[in-house]
C-alpha positions in Angstrom: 0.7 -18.4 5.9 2.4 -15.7 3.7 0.7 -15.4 0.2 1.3 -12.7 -2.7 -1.6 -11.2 -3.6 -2.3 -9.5 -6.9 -4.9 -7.0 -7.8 -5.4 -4.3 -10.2 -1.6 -4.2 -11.0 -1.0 -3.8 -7.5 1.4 -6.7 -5.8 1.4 -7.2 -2.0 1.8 -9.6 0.2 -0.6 -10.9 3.2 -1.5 -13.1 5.5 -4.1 -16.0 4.5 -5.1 -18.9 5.4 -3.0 -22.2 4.3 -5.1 -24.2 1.3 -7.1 -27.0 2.4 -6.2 -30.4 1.2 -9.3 -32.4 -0.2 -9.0 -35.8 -0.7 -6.2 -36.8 -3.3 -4.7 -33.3 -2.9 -1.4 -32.9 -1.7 -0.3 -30.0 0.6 2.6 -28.7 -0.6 5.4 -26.5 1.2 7.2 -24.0 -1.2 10.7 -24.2 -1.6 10.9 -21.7 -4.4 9.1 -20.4 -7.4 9.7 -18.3 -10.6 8.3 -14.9 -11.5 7.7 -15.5 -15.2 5.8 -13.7 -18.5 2.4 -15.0 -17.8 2.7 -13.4 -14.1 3.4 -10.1 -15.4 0.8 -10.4 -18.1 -1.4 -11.0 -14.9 -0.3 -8.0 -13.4 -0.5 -6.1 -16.6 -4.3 -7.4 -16.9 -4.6 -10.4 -18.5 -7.6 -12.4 -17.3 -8.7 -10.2 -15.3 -7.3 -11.9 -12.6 -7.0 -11.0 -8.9 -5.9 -13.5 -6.4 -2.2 -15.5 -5.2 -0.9 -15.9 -8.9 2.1 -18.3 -9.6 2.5 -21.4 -11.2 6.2 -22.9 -11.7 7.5 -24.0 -8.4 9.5 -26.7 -6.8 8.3 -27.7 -2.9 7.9 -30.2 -0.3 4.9 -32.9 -0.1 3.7 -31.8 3.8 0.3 -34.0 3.9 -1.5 -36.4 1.2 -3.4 -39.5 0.8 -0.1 -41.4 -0.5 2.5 -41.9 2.4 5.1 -42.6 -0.2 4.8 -38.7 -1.5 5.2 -37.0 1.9 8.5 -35.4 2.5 9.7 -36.3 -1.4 10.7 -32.6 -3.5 7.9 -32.2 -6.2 7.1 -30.0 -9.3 3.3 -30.1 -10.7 1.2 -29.7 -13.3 -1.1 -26.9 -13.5 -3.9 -28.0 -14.9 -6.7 -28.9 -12.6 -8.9 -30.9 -14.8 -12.4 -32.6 -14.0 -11.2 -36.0 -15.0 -14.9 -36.7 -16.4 -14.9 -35.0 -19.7 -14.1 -36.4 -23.6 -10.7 -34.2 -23.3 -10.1 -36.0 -19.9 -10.5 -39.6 -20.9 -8.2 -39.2 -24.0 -5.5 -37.8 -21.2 -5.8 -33.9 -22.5 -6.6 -32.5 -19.3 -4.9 -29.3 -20.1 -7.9 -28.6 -22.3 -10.2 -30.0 -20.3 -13.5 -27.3 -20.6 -13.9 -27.4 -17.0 -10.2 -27.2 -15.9 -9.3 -24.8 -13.1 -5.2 -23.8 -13.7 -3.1 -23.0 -10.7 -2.3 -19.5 -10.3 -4.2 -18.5 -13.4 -7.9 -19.4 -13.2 -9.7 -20.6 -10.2 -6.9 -22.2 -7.9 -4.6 -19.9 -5.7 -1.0 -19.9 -7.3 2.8 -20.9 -6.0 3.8 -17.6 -4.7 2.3 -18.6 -1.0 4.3 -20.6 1.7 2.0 -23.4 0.7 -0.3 -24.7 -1.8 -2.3 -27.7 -2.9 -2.6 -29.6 -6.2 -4.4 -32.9 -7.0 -1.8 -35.8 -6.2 -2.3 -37.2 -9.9 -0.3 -33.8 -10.9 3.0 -33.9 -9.3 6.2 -35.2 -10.4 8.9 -36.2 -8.1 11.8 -34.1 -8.9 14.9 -36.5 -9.1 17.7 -35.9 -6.5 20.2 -34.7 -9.3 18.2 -32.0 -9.8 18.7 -28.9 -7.5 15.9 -26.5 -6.8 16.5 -23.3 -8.4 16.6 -25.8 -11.7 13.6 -27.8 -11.0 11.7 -24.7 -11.0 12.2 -24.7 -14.1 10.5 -27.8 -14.8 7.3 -26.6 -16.0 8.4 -24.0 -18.6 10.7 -26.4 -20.0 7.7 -28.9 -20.4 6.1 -25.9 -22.2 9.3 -25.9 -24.8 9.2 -29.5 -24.8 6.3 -29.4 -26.0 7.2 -28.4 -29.9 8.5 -31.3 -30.6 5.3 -33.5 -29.6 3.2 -31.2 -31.4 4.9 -30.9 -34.3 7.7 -33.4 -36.7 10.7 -31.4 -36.5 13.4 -33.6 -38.1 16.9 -33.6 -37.2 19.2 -31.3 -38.7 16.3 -29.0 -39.6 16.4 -25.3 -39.9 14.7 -23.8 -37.0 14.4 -20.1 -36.3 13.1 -19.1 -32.5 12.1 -15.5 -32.3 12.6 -13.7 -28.6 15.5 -14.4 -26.3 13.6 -14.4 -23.2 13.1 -17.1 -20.3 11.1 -19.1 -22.7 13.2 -18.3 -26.1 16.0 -19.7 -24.8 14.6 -22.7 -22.9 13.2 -23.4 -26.6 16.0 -22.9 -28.4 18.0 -25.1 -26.2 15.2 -27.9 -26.3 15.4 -27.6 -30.0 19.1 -27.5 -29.7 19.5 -30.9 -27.6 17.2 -32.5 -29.9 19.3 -32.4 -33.0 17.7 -29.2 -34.7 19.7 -25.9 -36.6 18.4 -23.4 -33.8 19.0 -19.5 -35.2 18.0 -17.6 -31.9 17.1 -14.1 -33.2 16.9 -11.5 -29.7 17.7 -7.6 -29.1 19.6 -8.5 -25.7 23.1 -9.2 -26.4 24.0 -10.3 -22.8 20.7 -13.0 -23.6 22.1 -14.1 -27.0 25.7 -14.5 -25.6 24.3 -17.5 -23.0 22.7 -18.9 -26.3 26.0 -19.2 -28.0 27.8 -20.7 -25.2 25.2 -23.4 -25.5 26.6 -24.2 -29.4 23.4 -22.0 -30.2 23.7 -19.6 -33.3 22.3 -16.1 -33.0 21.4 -12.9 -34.7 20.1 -9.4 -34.0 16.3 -8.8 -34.5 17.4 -6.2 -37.0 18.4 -9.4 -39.3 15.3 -11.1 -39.7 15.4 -13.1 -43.7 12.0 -13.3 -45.3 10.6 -16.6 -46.2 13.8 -18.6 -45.2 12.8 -21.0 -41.9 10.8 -24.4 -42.1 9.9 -24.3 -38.7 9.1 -20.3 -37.0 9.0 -20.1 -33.4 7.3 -17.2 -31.6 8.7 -16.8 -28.1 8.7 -12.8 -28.4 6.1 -12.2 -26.0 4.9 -8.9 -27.8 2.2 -8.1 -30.6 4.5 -7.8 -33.4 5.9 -11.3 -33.2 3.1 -13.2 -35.2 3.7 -10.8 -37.7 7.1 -11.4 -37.6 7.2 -15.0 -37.8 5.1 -15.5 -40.7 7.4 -12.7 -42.7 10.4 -15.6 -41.6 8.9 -18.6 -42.4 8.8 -20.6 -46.4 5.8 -21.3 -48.3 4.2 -24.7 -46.5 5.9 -23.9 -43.1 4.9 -24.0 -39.5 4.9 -21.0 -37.1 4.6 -21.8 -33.1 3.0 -19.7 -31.4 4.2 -20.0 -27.7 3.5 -15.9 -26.7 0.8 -15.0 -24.3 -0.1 -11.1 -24.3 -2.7 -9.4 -22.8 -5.0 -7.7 -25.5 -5.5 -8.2 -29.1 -3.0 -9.0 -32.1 -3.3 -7.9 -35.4 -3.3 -10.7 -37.8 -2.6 -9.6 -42.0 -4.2 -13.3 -43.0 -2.9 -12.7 -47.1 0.5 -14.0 -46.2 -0.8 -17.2 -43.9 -3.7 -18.2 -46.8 -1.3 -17.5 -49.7 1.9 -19.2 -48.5 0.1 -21.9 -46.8 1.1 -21.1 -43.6 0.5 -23.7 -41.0 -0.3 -22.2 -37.7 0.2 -23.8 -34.1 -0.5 -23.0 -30.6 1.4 -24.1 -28.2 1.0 -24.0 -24.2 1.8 -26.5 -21.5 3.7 -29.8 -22.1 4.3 -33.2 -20.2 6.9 -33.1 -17.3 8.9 -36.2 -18.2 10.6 -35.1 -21.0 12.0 -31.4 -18.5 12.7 -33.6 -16.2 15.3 -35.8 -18.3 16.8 -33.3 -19.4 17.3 -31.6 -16.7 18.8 -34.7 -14.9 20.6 -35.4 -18.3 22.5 -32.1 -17.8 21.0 -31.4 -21.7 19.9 -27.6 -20.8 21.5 -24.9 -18.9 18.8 -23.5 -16.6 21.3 -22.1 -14.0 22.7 -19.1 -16.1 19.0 -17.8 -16.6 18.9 -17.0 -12.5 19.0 -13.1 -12.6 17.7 -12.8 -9.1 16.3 -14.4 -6.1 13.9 -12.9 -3.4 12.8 -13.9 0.1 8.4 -14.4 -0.6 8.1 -11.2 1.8 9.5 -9.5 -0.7 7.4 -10.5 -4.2 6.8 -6.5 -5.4 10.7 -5.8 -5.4 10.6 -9.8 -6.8 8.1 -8.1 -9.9 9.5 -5.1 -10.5 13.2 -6.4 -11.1 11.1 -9.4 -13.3 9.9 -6.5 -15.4 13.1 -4.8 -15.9 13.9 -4.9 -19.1 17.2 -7.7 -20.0 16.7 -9.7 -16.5 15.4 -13.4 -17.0 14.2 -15.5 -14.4 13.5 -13.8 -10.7 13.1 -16.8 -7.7 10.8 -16.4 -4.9 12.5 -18.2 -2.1 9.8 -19.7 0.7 
């Protein structure tokens, strides 16, 4: 099969051999899959990693134990956990210690013509949902996940910082779920899809001090941490939702003396994507800057690293 293959910054694509399917794996046929931060971090270094990267897809079951899955269009979860663990038995795989995570850690990634996951983590992608958008299941589940991690009322004052892929699937999550989304961004071609969506915006060049309840950080560079916490009231929250390769200064004075609650925030359950999704609730379609045949993945990263383009598909 065709796979991407990254290495030391370098992207190519090669011939592999197709994944073997263990027993309650499914194999899985590509349909198409999106280029997003975390892959470029990759590229850029982050884990050190070196392998078929990729993790938010949409394919075709092509073999697995349950009949009832084969030929059905799936999403998964990427988390491969041991199912054995204390993490596992209170069903937090995603921190399971042991956990392998597809296309990150120890699992070969989406951007292949095939890949296998454990049955238990796919989700059968409802027929309303087309697939450039149900590629977009999994990082909505990451922006769906706020609101389980945290008791954002309705009507509150929420500020998300960054109006990238995951910035605006955050702010629209927030938005649909009855929240005063500000969506602060330096792209104005970004921040104009936001508005269309009943979503206010503002310049990064505005940023209030000490204003916002709720602080998210979807920025995606070093500076937004620091940003967020100069945002955010006495006694407020700041999500941290960006991944960057290499460390982050942290000025603690302002976090201790304000009281500053801090949360990470990573992957999040399907179900709630997939509703809304299905519900029509989020625009996911606008976000498409490109699409790319798989034989093509280093023309697919290098317009994904352009600065201003959102989401790049690999097509299988």
């Amino acid at each position: 099969m065709l796979a991407v293959h990254l290495e030391a910054g370098r992207v190519s694509v090669e011939e592999t051999p197709s994944p073997k399917r263990p027993g309650g794996y499914a194999l899985v046929r590509v349909l198409a899959a999106g280029i997003c931060n975390t892959d470029l971090e990759l590229q850029r270094g982050y884990y050190g990693f070196r392998g078929i990267p990729g993790h938010e897809f949409v394919g075709v079951v092509a073999e697995a134990d349950t009949p009832a899955l084969v030929g059905r269009r799936v999403a998964g979860e990427i988390n491969l956990a041991c199912g054995h663990c204390d993490f596992c038995a209170i069903g937090l795989g995603r921190h399971c210690p042991n956990r392998a995570v597809l296309g990150i850690v120890r699992h070969p990634g989406a951007f292949a013509e095939f890949l296998a996951l454990p049955e238990a983590n796919l989700h059968v992608v409802p027929n309303e949902i087309a697939v450039e958008e149900a590629v977009f299941i999994e990082p909505l589940a990451a922006a769906c996940e706020i609101l389980d991690q945290t008791q954002i009322p309705g009507n509150e004052q929420v500020a998300v910082l960054g109006d990238g892929k995951l910035g605006l699937l955050i702010a629209q999550v927030l938005h649909a779920h009855g929240a005063r989304v500000m969506l602060y961004g330096r792209h104005e071609e970004k921040l104009r899809r936001a508005r269309k969506a009943g979503i206010e915006t503002s310049a990064v060049a505005n940023l209030p001090k000490g204003m916002f309840p709720f602080v998210v950080d979807a920025t995606g560079s070093a500076d937004g941490l620091k940003q967020a916490v100069s945002m955010v009231r006495p006694r407020g929250t700041v999500i941290l939702k960006s991944t960057i390769h290499g460390e982050v200064a942290v000025d603690t004075a302002p976090v201790i003396v304000n009281e500053v609650t801090l949360v990470g925030s990573r992957c999040g359950r399907f179900e709630p994507a997939i509703e809304l999704l299905r519900d029509r609730k989020v625009d996911v379609r606008s976000m498409i800057s490109a699409e790319y045949p798989l034989k093509e993945a280093p023309e697919a990263f290098a317009e994904a690293a352009r600065s201003g383009v959102l989401k790049v598909l690999l097509r299988g």
